[in-house]
KOLZAZA-602931 format. One record per residue (C-alpha): x, z, y; residue in three letters; residue number from 1. Coordinates in pm, 1 decimal, padded with zeros to 6 digits. Layout:
N
[[X,Z,Y],"ALA",NUM],
...
***
This chain:
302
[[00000.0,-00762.8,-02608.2],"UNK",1],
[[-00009.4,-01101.1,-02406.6],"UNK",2],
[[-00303.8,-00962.3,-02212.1],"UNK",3],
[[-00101.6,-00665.7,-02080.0],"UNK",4],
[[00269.4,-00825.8,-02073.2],"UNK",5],
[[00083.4,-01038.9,-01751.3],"UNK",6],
[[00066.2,-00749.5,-01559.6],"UNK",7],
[[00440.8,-00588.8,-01674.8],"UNK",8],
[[00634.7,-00923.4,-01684.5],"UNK",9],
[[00857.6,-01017.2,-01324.3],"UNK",10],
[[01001.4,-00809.1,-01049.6],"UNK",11],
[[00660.7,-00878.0,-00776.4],"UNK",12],
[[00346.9,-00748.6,-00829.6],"UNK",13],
[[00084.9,-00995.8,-01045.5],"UNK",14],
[[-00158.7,-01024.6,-00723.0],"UNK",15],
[[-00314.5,-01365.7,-00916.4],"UNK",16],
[[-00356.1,-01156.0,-01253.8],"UNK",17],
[[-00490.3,-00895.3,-01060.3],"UNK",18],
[[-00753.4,-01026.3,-00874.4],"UNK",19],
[[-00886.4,-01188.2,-01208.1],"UNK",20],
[[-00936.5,-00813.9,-01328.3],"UNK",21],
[[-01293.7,-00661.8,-01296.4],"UNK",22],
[[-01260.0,-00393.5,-00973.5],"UNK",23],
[[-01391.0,-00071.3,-00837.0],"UNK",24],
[[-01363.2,00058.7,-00483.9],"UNK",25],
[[-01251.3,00360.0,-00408.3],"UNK",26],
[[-01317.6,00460.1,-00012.6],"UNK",27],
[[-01009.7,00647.1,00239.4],"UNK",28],
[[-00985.9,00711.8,00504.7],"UNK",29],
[[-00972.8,00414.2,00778.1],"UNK",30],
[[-00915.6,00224.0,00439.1],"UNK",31],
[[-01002.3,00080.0,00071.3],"UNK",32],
[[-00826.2,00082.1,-00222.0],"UNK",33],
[[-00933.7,-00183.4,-00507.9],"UNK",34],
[[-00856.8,-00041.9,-00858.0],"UNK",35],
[[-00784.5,-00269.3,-01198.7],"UNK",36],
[[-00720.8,-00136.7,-01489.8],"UNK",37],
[[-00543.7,-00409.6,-01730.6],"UNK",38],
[[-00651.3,-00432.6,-02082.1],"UNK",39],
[[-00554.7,-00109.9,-02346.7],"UNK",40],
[[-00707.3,00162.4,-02413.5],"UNK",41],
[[-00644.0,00519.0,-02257.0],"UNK",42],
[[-00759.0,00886.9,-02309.0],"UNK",43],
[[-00910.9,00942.4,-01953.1],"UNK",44],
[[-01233.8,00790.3,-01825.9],"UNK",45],
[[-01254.5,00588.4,-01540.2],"UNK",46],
[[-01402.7,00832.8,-01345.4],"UNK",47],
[[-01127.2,01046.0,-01432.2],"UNK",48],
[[-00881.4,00798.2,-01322.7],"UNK",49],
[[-01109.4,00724.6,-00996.6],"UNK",50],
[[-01080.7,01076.7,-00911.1],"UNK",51],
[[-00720.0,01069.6,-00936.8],"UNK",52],
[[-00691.4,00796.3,-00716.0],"UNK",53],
[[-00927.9,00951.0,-00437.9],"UNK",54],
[[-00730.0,01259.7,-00462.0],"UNK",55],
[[-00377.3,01083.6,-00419.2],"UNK",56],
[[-00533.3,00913.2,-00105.8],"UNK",57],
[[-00672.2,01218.5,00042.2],"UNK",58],
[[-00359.3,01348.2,00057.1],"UNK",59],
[[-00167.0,01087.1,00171.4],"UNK",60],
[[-00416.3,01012.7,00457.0],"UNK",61],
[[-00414.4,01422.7,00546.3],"UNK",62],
[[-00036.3,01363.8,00634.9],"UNK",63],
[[-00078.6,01011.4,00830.9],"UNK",64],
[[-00410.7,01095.7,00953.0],"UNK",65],
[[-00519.8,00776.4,00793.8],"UNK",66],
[[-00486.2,00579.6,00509.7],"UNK",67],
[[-00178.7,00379.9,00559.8],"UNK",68],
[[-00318.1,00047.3,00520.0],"UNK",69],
[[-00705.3,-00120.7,00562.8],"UNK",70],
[[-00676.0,-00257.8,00221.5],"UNK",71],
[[-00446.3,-00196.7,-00097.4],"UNK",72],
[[-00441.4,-00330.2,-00453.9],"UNK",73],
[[-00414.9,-00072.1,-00682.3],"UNK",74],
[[-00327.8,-00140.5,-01051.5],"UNK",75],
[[-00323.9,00061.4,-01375.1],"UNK",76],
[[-00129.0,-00059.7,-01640.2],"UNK",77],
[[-00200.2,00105.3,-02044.0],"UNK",78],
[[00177.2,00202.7,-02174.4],"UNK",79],
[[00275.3,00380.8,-02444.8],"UNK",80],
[[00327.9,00785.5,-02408.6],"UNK",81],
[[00145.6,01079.2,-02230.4],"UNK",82],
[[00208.1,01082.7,-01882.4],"UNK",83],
[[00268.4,00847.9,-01558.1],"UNK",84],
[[00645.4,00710.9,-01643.1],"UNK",85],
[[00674.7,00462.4,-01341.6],"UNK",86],
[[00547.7,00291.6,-01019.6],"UNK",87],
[[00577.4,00002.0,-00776.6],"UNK",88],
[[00506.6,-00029.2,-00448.1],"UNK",89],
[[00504.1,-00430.7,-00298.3],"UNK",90],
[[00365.2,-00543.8,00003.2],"UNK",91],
[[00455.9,-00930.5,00071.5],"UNK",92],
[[00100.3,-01063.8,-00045.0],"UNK",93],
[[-00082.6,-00749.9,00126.3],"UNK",94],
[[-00022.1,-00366.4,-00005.2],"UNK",95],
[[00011.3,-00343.8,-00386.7],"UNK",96],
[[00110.9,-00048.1,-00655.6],"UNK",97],
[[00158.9,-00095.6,-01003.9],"UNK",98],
[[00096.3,00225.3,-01168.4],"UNK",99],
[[00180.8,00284.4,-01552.1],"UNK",100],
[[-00033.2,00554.2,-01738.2],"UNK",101],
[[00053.2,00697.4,-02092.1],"UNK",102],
[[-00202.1,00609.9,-02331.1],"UNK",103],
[[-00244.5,00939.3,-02459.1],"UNK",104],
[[-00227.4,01082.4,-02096.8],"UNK",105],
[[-00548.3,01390.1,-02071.7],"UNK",106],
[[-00687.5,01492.5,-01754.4],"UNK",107],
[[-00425.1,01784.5,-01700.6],"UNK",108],
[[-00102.8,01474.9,-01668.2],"UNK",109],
[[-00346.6,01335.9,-01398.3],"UNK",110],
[[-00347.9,01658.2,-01239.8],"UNK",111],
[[00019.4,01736.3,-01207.8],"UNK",112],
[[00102.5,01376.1,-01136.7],"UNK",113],
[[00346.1,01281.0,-00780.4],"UNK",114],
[[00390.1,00939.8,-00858.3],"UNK",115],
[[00041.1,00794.6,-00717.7],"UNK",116],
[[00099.4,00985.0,-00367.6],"UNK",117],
[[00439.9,00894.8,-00394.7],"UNK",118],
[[00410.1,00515.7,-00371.1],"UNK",119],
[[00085.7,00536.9,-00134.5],"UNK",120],
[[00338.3,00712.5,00131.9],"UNK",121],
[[00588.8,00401.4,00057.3],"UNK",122],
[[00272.1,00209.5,00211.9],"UNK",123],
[[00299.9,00392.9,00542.7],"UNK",124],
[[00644.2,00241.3,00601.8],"UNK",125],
[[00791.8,-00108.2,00732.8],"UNK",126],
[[00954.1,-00319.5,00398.7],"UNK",127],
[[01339.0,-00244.0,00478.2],"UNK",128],
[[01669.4,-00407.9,00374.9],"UNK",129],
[[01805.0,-00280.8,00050.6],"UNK",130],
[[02110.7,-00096.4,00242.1],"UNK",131],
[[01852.2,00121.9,00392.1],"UNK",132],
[[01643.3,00203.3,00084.2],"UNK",133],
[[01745.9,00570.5,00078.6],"UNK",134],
[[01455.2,00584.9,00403.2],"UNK",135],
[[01219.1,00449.9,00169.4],"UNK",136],
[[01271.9,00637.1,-00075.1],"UNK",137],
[[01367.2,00991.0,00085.3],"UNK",138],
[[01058.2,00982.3,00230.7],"UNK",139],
[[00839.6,00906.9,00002.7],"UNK",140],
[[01032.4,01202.6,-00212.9],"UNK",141],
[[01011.3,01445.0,00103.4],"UNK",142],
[[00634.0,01345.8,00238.6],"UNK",143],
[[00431.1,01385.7,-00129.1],"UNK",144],
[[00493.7,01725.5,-00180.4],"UNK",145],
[[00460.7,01848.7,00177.8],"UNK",146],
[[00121.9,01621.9,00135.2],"UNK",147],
[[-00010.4,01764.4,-00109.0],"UNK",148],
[[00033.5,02096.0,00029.9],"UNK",149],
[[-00135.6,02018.7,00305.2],"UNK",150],
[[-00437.4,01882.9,00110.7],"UNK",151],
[[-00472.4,02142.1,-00091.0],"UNK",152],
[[-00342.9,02044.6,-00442.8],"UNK",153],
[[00045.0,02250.5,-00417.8],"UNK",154],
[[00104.0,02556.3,-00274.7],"UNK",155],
[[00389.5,02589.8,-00029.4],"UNK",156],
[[00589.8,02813.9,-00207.4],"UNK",157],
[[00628.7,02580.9,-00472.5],"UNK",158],
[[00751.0,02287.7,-00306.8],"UNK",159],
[[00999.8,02517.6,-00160.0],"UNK",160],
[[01105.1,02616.0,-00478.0],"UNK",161],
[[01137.5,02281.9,-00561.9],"UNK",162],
[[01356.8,02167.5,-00281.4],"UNK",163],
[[01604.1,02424.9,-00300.9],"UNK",164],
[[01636.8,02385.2,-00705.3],"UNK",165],
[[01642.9,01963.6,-00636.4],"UNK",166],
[[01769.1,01846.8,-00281.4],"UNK",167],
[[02117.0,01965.8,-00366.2],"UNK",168],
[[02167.9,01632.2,-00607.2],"UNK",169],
[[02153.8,01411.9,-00303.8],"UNK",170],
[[02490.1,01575.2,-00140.2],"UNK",171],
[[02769.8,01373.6,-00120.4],"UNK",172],
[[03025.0,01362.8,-00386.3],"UNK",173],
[[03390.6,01272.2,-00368.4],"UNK",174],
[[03322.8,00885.2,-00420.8],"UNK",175],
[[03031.7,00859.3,-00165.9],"UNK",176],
[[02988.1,00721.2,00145.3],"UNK",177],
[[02682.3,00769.1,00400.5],"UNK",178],
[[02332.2,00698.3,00281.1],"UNK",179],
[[02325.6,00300.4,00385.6],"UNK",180],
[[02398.0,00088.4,00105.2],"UNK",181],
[[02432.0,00381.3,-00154.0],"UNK",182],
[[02381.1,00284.6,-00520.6],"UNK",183],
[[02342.8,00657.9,-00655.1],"UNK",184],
[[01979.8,00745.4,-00787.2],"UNK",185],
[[02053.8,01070.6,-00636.2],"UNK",186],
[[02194.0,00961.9,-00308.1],"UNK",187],
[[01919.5,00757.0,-00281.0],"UNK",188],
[[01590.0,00954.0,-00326.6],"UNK",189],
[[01720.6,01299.3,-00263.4],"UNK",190],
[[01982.3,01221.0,00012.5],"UNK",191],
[[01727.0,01067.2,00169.8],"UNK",192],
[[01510.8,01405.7,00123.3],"UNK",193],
[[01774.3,01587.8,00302.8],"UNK",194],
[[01816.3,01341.0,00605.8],"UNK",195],
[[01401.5,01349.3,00680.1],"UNK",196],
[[01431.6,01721.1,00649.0],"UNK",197],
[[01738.2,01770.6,00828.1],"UNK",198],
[[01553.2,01536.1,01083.3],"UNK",199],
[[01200.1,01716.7,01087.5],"UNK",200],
[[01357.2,02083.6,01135.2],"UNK",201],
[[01587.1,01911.4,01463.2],"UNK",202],
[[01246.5,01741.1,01608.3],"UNK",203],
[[01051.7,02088.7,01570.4],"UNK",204],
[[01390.3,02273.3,01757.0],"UNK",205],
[[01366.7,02017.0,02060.5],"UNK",206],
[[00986.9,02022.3,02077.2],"UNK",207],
[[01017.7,02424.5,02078.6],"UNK",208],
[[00764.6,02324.2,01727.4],"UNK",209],
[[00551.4,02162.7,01881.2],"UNK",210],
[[00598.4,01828.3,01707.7],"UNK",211],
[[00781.4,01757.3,01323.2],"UNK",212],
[[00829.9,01407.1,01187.3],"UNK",213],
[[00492.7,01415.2,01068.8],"UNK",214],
[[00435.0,01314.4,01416.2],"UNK",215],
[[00667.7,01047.2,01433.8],"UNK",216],
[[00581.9,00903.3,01122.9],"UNK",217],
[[00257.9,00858.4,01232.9],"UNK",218],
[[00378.2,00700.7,01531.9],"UNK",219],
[[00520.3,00444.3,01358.4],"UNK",220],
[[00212.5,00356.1,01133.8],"UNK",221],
[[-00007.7,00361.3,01441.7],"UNK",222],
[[00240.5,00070.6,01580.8],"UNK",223],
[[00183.2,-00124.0,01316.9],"UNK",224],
[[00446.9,-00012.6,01081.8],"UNK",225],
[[00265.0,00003.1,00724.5],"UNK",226],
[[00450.5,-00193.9,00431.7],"UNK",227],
[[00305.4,-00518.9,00476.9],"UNK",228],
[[00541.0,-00580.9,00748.2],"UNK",229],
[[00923.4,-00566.6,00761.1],"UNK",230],
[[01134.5,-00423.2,01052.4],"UNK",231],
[[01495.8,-00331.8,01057.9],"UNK",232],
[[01598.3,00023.9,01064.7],"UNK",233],
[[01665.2,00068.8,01462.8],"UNK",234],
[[01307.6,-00030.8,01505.7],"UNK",235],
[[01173.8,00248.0,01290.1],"UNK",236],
[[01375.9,00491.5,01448.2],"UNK",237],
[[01322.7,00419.4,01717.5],"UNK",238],
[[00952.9,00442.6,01724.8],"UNK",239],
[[00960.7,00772.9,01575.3],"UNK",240],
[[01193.6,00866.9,01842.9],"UNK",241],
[[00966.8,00771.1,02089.6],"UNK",242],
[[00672.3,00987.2,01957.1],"UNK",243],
[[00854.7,01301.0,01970.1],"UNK",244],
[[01051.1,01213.1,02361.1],"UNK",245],
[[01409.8,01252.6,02151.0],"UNK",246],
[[01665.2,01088.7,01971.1],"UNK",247],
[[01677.9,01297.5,01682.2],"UNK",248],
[[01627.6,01039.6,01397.4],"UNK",249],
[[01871.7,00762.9,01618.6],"UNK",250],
[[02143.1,01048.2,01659.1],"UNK",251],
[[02078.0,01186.6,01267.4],"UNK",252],
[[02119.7,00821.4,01140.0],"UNK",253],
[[02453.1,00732.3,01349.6],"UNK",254],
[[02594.7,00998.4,01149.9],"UNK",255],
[[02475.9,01049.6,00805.9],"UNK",256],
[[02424.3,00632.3,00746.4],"UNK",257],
[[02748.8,00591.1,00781.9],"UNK",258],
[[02949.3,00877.3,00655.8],"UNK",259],
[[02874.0,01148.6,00338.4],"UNK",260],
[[02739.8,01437.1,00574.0],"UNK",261],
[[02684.2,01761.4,00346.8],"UNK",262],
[[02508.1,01955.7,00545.1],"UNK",263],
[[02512.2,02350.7,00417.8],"UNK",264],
[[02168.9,02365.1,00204.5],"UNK",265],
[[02265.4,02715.7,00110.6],"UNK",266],
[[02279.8,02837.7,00509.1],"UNK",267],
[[01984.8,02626.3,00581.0],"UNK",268],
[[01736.7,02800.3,00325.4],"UNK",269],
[[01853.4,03143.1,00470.4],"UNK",270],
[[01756.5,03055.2,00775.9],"UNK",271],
[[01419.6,02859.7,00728.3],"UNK",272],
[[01391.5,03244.0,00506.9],"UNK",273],
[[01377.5,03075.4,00162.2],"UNK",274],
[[01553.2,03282.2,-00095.7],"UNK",275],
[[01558.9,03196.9,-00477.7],"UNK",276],
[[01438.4,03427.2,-00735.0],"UNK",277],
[[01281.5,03460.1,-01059.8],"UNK",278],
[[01069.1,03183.7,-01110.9],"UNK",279],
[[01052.9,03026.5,-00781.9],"UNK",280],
[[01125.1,03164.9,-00423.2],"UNK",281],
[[01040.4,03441.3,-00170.0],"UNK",282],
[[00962.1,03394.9,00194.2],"UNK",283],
[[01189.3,03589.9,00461.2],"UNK",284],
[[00933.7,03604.6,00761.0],"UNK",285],
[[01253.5,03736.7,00977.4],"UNK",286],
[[01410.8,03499.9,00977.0],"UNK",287],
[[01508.2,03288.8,01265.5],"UNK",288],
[[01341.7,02934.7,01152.0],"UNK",289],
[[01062.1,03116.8,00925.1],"UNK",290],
[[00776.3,02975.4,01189.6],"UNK",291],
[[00959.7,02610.7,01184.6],"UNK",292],
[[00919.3,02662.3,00745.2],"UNK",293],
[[00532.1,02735.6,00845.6],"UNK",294],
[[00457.6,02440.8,01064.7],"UNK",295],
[[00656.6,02207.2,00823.3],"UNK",296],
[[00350.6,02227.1,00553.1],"UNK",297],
[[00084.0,02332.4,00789.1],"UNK",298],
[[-00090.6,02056.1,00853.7],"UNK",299],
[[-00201.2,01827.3,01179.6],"UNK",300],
[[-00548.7,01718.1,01262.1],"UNK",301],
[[-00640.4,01359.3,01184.4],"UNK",302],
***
């Protein structure tokens, strides 16, 4: 227990505990990613847990085009349970995630896990203020699925599914304000889902689809905007802005930081051409942003 409360106790990451831990590399790409696992036992093999990692990675760098950073510090904690119940991203000492696995967790919970991708896309983005951790966070929420899509581990269809059954928690209620400084869970991870969505369907209208916030996100790593770093808001923005010749994510911020925007999910998923039904969703190929729906999981070459 003393062993493995060094690598749970304190808000940062334990870089010093860490780096006393034996290591294996596992290669992206335009990057490296040193795994420790702490003391405890688990139910998956290394190589099992390797494979995981190189899988989260793939898909993170098919959406950036790269891995987000040269070098990260990846480490996997032993908890109690059967699955992956949490993760933390840090970046002041160079990228770090802290990822806790379920003792009992097989193969199959490595298989359906989002948290690993999850906090690898949190390394593709500037440290920000805590008033603007909705970004961080509805990105991260919006990217991994759309990710994995594109790297072959979801299927479109689901993550559509999943959007239309989830993104409505992160609407405003009657005590909220706009996304910056929000304190709701909700507001946080899924309002910030709506805003990068809301913002990747208006870059793909101006660009006639040409470009999606794929784009600018990538932009914004390729200027040096990984986690390591910090930048204020405006800067991101802007840099995205810049990628796709519009201020889409400027304009979309002026109004949703600052006040509780709804906008009309239900309208919105009629005209991407999503429709619920039994057990998931069915794709209206009429309708008038169906080829925008396409593009947004499609994929860009590296």
């Amino acid at each position: 227990m003393a062993a493995r409360s060094e690598f749970l106790a304190g808000q940062g990451f334990p870089y010093d505990a860490f780096d006393r831990l034996p290591q294996t590399q596992v290669a992206a790409p335009r990057g490296r990613i040193c795994v420790g696992i702490a003391p405890g036992a688990l139910a998956v093999s290394q190589p099992v847990i390797l494979d995981w990692v190189r899988r989260s990675a793939t898909a993170v760098s098919t959406y950036y085009g790269r891995f987000p950073v040269d070098a990260a510090r990846l480490l996997i904690v032993p908890v109690a349970g059967a699955d992956v119940p949490g993760a933390t991203t840090w970046g002041y000492r160079g990228a770090a995630i802290r990822i806790l696995l379920g003792r009992d967790a097989d193969e199959a919970a490595l298989q359906r896990d989002w948290k690993m991708v999850h906090e690898m896309v949190h390394l593709a983005l500037p440290d920000l203020d805590e008033p603007h951790a909705w970004l961080s966070e509805g990105l991260a929420v919006y990217v991994e699925p759309i990710a994995r899509v594109q790297a072959g581990e979801l299927q479109a269809r689901t993550i559509w599914a999943d959007m239309v059954r989830d993104m409505p928690q992160g609407l405003p209620g009657r005590p909220d304000g706009g996304l910056d400084g929000t304190r709701s869970w909700a507001r946080t991870y899924w309002g910030g889902a709506i805003f990068c969505l809301c913002a990747d369907i208006a870059i793909r209208r101006r660009t006639e689809n040409r470009l999606g916030l794929q784009d600018a996100m990538r932009a914004v790593l390729a200027a040096g905007g990984n986690h390591e770093v910090a930048w204020p808001i405006r800067r991101i923005l802007a840099a995205a802005d810049r990628a796709v010749g519009a201020r889409v994510l400027s304009e979309l911020y002026a109004t949703m930081g600052a006040r509780p925007i709804a906008p009309d999910l239900l309208a919105l998923w009629r005209e991407l051409g999503v429709w619920a039904a039994a057990g998931g969703v069915t794709f209206d190929e009429a309708a008038p942003l169906a080829s925008i729906r396409a593009a947004l999981t499609a994929g860009r070459p590296a």
